[in-house]
N, C-alpha and C positions, 0 to 999 in steps of 0.2 A: 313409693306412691302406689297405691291399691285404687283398680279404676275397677268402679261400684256400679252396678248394675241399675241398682234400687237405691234410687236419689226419692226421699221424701218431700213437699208440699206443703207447707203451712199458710195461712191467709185464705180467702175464697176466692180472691181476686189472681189466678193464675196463664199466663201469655199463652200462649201459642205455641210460643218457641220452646220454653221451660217442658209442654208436654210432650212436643217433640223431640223433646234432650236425647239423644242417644251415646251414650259414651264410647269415646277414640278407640280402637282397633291399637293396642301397643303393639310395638315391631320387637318379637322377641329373639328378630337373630341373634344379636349381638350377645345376648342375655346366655343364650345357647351355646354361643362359644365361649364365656366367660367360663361355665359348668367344666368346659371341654379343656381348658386351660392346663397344662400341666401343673402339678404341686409340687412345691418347695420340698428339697432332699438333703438336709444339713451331713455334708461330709465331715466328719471329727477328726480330729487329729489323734492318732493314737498317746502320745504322751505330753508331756505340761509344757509347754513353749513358755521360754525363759524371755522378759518383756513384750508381755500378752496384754496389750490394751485392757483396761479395765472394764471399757464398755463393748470388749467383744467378748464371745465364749469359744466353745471348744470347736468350733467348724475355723477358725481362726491357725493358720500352720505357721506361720512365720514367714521367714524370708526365703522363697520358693522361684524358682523360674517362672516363667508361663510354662514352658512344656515339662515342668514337672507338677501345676497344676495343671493341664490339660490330661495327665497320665492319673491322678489321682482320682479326678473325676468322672473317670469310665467310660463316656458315651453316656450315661445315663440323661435325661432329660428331666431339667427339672435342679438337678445336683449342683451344690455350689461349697465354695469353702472362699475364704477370705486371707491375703497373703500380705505382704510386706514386700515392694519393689524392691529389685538387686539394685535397678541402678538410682534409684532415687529411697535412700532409708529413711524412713520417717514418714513413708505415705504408701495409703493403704489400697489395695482392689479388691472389686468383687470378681473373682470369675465363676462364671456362671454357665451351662449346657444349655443351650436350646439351638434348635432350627439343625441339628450333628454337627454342630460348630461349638464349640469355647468361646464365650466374649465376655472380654474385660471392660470391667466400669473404676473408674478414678471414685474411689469411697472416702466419703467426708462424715464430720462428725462437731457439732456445734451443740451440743444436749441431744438433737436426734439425729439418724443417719439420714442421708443423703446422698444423691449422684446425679441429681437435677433439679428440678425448683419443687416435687413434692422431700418431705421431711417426715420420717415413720419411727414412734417408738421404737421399733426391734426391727434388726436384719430381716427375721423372718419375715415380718410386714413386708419389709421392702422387696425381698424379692418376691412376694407373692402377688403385689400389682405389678410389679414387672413381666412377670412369665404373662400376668393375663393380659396387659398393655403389648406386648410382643408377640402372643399370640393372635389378640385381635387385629392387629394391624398386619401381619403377617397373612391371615386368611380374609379379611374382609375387608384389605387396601380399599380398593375400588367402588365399595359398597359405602364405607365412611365417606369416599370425597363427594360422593351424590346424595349424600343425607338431605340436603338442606336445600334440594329441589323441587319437592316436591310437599311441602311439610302441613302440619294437619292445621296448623294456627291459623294459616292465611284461608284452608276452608268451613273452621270451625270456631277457631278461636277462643275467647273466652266463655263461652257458651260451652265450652267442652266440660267440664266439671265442676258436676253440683258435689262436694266432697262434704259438704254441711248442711243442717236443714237450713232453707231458706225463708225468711219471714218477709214478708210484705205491708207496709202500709200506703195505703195514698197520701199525697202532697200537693197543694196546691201553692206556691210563690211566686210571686212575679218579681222580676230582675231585670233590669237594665246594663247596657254595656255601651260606650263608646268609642268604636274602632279597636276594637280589643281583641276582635278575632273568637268570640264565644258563641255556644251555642245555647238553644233553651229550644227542649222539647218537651211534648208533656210524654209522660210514664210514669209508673208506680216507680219509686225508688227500692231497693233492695237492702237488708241490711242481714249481719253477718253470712256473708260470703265470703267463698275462696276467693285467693288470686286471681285466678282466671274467670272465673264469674262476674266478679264487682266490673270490670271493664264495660261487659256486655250490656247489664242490669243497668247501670249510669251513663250511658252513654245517651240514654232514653228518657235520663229523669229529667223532668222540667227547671230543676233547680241546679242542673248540671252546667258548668262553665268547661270548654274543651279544649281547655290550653294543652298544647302538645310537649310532653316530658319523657326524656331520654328515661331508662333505666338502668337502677342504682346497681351494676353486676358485682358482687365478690365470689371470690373461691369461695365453694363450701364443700365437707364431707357431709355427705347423703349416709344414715342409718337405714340399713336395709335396702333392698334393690328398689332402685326410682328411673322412671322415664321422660327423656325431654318434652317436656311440656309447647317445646317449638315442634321438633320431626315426630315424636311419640317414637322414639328409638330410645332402647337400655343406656342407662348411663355407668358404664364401666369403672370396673377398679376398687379398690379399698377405702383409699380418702378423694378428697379434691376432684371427684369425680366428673364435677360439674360449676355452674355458676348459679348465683339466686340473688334475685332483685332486692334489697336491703329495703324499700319501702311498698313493694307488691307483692313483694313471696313468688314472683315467678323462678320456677326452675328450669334452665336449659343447662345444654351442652354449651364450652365455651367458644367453638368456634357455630356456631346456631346463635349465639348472643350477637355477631355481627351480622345477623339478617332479622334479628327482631324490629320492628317497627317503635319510632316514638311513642308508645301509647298507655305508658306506664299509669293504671291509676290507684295512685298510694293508699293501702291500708290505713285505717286508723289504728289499730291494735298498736299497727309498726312504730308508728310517729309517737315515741314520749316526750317531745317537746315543742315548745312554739318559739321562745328564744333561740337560735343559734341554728335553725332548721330552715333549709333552703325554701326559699320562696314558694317555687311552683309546688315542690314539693308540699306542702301545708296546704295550700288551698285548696289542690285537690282532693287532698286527705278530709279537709273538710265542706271540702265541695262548696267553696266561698270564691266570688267575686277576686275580692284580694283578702289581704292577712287581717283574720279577725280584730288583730289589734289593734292592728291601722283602723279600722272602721272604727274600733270604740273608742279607741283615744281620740280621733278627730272632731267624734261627736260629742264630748265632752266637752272638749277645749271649745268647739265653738258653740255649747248650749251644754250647760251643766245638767242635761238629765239624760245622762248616757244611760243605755241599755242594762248594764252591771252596777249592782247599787256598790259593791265593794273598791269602784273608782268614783262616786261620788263626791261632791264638794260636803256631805256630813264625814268619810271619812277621808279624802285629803282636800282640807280645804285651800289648798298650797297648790296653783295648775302650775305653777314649775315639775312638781313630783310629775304631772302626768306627761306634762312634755318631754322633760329625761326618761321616762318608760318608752316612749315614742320613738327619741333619738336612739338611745339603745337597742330599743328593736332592730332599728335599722344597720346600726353599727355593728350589730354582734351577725348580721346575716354572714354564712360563707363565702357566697356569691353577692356580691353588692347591687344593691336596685340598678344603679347604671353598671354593667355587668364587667366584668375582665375584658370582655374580647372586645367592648362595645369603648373601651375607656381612652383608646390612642387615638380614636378618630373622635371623639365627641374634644380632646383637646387638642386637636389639630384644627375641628371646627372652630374652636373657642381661638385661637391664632389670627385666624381671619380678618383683615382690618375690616372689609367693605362691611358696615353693614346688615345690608341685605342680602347680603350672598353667605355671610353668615350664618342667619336666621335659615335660608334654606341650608346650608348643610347640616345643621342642626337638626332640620325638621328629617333629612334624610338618616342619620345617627337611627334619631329615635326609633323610627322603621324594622331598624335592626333589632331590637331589645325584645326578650321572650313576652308574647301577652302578657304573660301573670307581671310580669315586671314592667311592662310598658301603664296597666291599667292604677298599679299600685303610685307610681311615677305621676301618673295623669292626677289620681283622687287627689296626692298631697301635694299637687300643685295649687291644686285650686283652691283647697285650702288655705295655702299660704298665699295668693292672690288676696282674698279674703282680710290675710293677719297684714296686708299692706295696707286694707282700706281703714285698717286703726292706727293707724302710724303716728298719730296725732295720740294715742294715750300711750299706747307699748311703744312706741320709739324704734318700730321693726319696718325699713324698708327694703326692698327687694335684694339689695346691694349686703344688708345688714343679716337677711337672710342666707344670703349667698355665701357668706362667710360659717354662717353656724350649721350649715347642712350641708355645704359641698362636701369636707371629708367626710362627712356622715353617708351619703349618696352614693361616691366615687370613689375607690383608692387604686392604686395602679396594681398591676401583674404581679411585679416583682416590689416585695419587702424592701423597699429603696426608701431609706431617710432622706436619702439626697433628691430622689425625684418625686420623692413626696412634699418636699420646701419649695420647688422647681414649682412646678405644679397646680401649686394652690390659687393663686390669681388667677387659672385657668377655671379651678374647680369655682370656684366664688362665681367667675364669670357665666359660666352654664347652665347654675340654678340661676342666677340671676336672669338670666335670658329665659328660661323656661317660668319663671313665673311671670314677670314683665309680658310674654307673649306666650298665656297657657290658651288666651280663648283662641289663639290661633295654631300654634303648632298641635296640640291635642285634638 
């Protein structure tokens, strides 16, 4: 990651803040002892060792002591050869020089090599994030464990890099929420921007809804030297150097990922989908209320002149087709509108003889559920409130309801056929309660 001096302006309409951009100060210690890191020293073996692994080469000795590889390796730093245990045949080490010690790593090999959870085409790779992994931690212990004290996100944030030109237009919409936990400010919206920019830029837009979202962290290998975009410290090593948000592009350090804040706000670029794509995720992405779809399918089913003519009653004049688009939305989510963690206590609720005591623990469940999925919960309640007051032509009562949406709504934790059979009279019973009393729990 290259921090750019000379961030360009597009629009005439330009903040305050944007002019006062100053880009992050990176921390190039660590970067300097990466530099400083000993290099890899393949010791050969002078002649052909008689079953020599296929996927080792000639730094590869055979069946060797440790103190006959510690003798072969010189003191030199850096030096390594790879041997065959005496007392275990059939499994392999690295000994390897550093710190004027000899230390042996148990070497594995499943397509790539290995000696802990990263995996590197070639020995060489491997030990060459090694010596830098062991050097860094070796000279700059103390300096790593206070990274993440002090770090630039929480005084700059995403306002830290403009890495792309940024375009501006104005917007003016007005939106409603109720008890959803959103916000609406006015500001210009922002559109292509970095990770770290979209956060700042929208946080401000009027059209902005500010449901709080974890982010999406996996390993990734970094090309080229990159900086924790949390402490602005060198991200070390060859691969796997680091973590990056799967739907923000934020980059950190992995242990800097357990001090980032909820405040993930998803790229559109990132999101190729709207089927199978977590809730919050999506809406954010597209900075909606709840999931577009949900909006248009409802508006449809209840007044055939939805927003997309491509779901019109000219081209399916069949509102089955759009209500199975509807339930499938909802069926294919990863995380289900009534969520995993929210799913034992909403039927535990549903258990409840009394009542009214019931309906209140229900109401306290609901409480529990991420905005984005409390608001989308709320819209297609009352909708279906609504498809009870036709009950007299569609033949769909709250009860009847209950049944065709609960597993659609709810599925448990665990892949359990058996507590998915279990179950069901509870799921049935929840939507039924949630629409029977939407104008009051909602």
């Amino acid at each position: 990651m290259a921090a750019s001096s000379n961030s360009s302006l597009s629009g005439s309409s330009v903040s305050s803040d944007a002019e006062e951009y100053q880009p992050p100060i990176w921390k190039s210690y660590l970067y300097q002892l990466q530099q400083e890191a000993p290099r890899p020293k393949r010791i050969i073996c002078p002649g052909e060792v008689e079953n020599r692994p296929k996927y080792y080469g000639r730094e590869f000795h055979g069946i060797i002591s440790r103190e006959k590889a510690d003798e072969l390796l010189g003191g030199v730093e850096g030096a390594y050869i790879l041997r065959e245990s005496q007392r275990q045949p059939g499994c392999y080490t690295l000994a390897l020089r550093f710190g004027n010690q000899t230390l042996n790593y148990r070497l594995f090999y499943d397509g790539k090599h290995f000696v802990g959870e990263k995996r590197f085409e070639s020995i060489h790779d491997l030990v060459t994030d090694g010596l830098i992994t062991l050097y860094i931690e070796t000279k700059a212990s103390e300096y790593i464990s206070k990274m993440t004290t002090n770090p630039i996100y929480e005084h700059i944030g995403y306002a830290t890099l403009l890495r792309e030109k940024v375009s501006r237009r104005l917007s003016r919409s007005k939106n409603e929420s109720r008890k959803a936990s959103v916000t609406n400010e006015e500001h210009t919206p922002v559109e292509k921007i970095s990770s770290l920019v979209r956060r700042a830029a929208l946080t401000h837009n009027d059209n902005h809804f500010n449901y709080e979202k974890t982010h999406n962290f996996k390993v990734h290998t970094f090309r080229g030297p990159h900086w924790c975009e949390y402490c602005a410290n060198f991200m070390w090593g060859l691969i796997a150097q680091g973590v990056r948000c799967s739907d923000c592009g934020l980059n950190v350090h992995k242990q800097c990922s357990k001090h980032v804040p909820n405040d993930c706000q998803p790229d559109l670029k990132r999101i190729k989908k709207v089927y199978c794509c977590d809730l919050t995720t999506l809406v954010k992405a597209h900075n909606t209320q709840r999931p577009m779809v949900v909006d248009i399918c409802i508006r449809e089913i209840e007044a055939r002149d939805g927003e997309k003519a491509d779901i019109s009653a000219n081209i399916y004049p069949d509102i089955n087709i759009i209500t199975g688009a509807l339930k499938l939305y909802f069926r294919d989510l990863p995380i289900p509108v009534i969520t995993y963690d929210t799913y034992s206590k909403f039927i535990e609720a549903a258990k409840i003889s009394n009542a009214d005591e019931r309906l209140e623990a229900v109401h306290e469940v609901l409480m529990l559920l991420p905005p984005a999925h409390y608001e989308t919960l709320r819209y297609l309640m009352i909708h279906l409130k609504k498809v009870t007051m036709n009950e007299k032509d569609n033949f769909m009562n709250a009860e009847n309801l209950g049944i065709v949406f609960g597993p659609t709504l709810m599925r448990p934790p665990e892949d359990s056929t058996l507590t998915t059979l279990h179950d069901m009279r509870y799921q049935k019973l929840i939507v039924q309660i949630l629409i029977e009393n939407e104008d009051v729990l909602f």
